[in-house]
C-alpha positions in Angstrom: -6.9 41.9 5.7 -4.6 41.1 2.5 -2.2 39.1 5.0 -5.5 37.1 5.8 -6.8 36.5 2.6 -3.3 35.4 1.7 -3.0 32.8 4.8 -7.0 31.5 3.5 -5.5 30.8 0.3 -2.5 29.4 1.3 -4.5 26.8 4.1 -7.0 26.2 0.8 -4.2 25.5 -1.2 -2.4 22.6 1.2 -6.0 21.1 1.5 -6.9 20.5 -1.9 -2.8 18.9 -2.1 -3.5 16.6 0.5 -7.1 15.7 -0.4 -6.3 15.4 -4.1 -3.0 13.6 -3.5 -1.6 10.5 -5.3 -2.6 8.8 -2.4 -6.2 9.9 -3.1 -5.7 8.5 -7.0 -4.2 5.1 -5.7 -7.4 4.9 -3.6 -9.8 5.1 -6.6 -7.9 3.1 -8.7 -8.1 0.5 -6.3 -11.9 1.4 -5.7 -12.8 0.9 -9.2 -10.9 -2.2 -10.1 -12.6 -3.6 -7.1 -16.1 -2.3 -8.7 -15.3 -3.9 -12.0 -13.3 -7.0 -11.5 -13.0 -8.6 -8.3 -16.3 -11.2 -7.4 -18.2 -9.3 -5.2 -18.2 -11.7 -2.2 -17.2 -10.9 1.9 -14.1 -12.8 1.3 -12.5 -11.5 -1.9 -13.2 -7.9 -0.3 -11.6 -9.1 2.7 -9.1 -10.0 -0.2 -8.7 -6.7 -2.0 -8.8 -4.6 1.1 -6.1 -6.7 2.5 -3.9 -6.4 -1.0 -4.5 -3.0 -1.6 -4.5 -1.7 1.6 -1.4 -3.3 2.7 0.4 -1.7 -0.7 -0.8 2.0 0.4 0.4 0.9 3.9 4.1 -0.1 2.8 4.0 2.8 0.2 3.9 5.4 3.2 6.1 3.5 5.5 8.6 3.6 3.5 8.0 7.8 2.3 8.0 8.2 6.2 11.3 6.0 6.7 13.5 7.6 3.8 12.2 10.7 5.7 13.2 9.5 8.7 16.5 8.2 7.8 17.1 11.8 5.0 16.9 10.2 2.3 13.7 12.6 1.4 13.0 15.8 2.7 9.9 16.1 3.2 6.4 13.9 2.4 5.8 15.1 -0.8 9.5 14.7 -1.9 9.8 18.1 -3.3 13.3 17.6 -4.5 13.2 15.6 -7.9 16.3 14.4 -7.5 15.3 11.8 -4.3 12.3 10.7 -6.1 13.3 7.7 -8.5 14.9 5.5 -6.0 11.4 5.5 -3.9 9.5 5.6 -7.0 11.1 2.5 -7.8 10.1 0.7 -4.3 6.8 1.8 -5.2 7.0 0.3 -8.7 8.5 -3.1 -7.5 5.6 -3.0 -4.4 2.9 -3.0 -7.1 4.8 -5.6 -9.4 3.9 -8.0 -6.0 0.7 -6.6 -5.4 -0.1 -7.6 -9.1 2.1 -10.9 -9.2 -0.1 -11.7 -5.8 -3.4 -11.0 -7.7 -2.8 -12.7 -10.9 -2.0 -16.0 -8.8 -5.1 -15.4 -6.3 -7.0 -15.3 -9.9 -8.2 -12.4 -10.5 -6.7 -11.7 -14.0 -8.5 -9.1 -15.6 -7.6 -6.6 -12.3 -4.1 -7.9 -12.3 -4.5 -6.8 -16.5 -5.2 -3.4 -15.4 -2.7 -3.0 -12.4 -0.1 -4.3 -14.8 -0.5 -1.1 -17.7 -0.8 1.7 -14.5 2.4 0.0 -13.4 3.9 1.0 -17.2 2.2 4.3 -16.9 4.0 4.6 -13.5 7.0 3.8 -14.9 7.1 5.8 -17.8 6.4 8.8 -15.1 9.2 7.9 -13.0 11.6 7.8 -16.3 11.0 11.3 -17.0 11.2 12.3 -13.4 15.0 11.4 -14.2 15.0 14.2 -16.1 12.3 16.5 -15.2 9.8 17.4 -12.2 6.8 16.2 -13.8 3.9 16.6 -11.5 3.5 13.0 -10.1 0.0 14.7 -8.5 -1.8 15.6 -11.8 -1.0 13.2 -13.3 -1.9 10.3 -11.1 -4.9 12.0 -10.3 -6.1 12.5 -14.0 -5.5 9.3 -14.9 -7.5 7.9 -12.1 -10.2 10.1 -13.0 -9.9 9.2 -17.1 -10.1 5.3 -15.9 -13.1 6.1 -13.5 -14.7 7.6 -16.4 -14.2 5.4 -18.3 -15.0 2.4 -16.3 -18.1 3.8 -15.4 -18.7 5.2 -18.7 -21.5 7.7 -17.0 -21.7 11.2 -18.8 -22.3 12.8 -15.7 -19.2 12.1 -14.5 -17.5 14.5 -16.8 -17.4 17.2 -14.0 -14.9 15.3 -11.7 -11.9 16.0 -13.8 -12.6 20.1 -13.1 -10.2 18.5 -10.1 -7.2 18.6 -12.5 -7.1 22.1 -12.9 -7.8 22.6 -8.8 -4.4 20.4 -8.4 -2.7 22.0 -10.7 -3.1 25.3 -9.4 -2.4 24.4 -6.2 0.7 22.7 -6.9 1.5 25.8 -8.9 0.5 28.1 -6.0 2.7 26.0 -3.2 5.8 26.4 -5.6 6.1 23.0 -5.9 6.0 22.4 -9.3 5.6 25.0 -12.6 2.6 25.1 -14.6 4.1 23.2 -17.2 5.1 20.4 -15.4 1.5 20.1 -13.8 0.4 20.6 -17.3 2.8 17.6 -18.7 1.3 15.4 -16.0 -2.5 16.0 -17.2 -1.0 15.1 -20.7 0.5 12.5 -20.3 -1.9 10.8 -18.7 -3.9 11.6 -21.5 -1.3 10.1 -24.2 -1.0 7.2 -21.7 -5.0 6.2 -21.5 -4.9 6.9 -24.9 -2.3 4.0 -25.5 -4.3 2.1 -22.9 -7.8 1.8 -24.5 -5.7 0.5 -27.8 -5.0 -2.6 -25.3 -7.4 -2.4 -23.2 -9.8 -5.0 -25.6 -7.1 -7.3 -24.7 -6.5 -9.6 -21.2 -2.2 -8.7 -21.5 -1.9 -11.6 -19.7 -3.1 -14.1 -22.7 -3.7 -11.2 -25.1 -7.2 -12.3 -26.6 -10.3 -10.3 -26.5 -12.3 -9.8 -23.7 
């Protein structure tokens, strides 16, 4: 029975990584700048599926190539030391995705892409040095701009998902607690930084 109840936890504990994965966060943050600043017509959501989609698309190709080719070990990249050089490709993929936007027009979403592309960034520094969890803390900060964007009370109960990642990433070995712990905080510190700009279109820096 023990052997049992250890296998349920351990099959509970893979879910909620998968489910609650980065991929998962990239998905609502796409979702909600949809929902808040692209026109909602047919054709710019034929736009944004296309943009976004196709960056989600080229972001797992290439996990599954390095992969392929050894460069990773596995699809979460476990080892810190072979994350920055696909973090980077991930980095320079959303530098297009938001060059592309900002030239289609839509500005204010190419605003936002542009600061989670710093927030990415300053994630992938410190990965140089240190395993931060790369799942809480895309997944906190997703939920903190959902919250915000939607600004809806209610919504406060979505981020008892940190803690549910965290433990799970904790449970896997995968990370320790406090490096899922330094993820949820610095998203904090980094949506903190955020809302300071956020008044401001980065692109011609007036008010919105």
């Amino acid at each position: 029975m023990k052997v049992r109840n250890s296998t349920i936890i351990d099959k509970t504990a893979e879910i909620i990584s998968v489910i609650l994965s980065p991929i998962t966060s990239t998905i609502i943050l796409a979702g909600v700048v949809y929902y808040k600043y692209i026109p909602h017509t047919l054709r710019d959501f034929i736009i944004w599926l296309t943009l976004s989609g196709g960056f989600l698309l080229l972001c797992l190709f290439t996990i599954f190539f390095f992969m392929k080719i050894g460069l990773v070990g596995d699809f979460d990249i476990t080892d810190r030391k072979q994350r920055p050089r696909i973090f980077l490709i991930f980095i320079a993929l959303a530098v297009i995705l938001t060059a592309i936007s900002f030239i289609i027009g839509y500005t204010e979403a190419s605003s936002i892409m542009a600061m989670a592309i710093v927030a990415f960034t300053i994630a992938v520094l410190i990965t140089f040095f240190w395993k931060i969890s790369i799942h809480t803390f895309t997944l906190n900060i997703s939920l903190l701009v959902l919250y915000d964007m939607l600004d809806n009370p209610l919504l406060l109960f979505i981020f008892i998902l940190s803690p549910i990642i965290a433990w799970s990433r904790v449970y896997l070995k995968r990370h320790t607690l406090y490096q899922t712990i330094g993820g949820i905080l610095l998203s904090f510190i980094i949506y903190a930084i955020w809302k300071v700009f956020y008044p401001y279109n980065i692109f011609n820096l007036r008010p919105q």
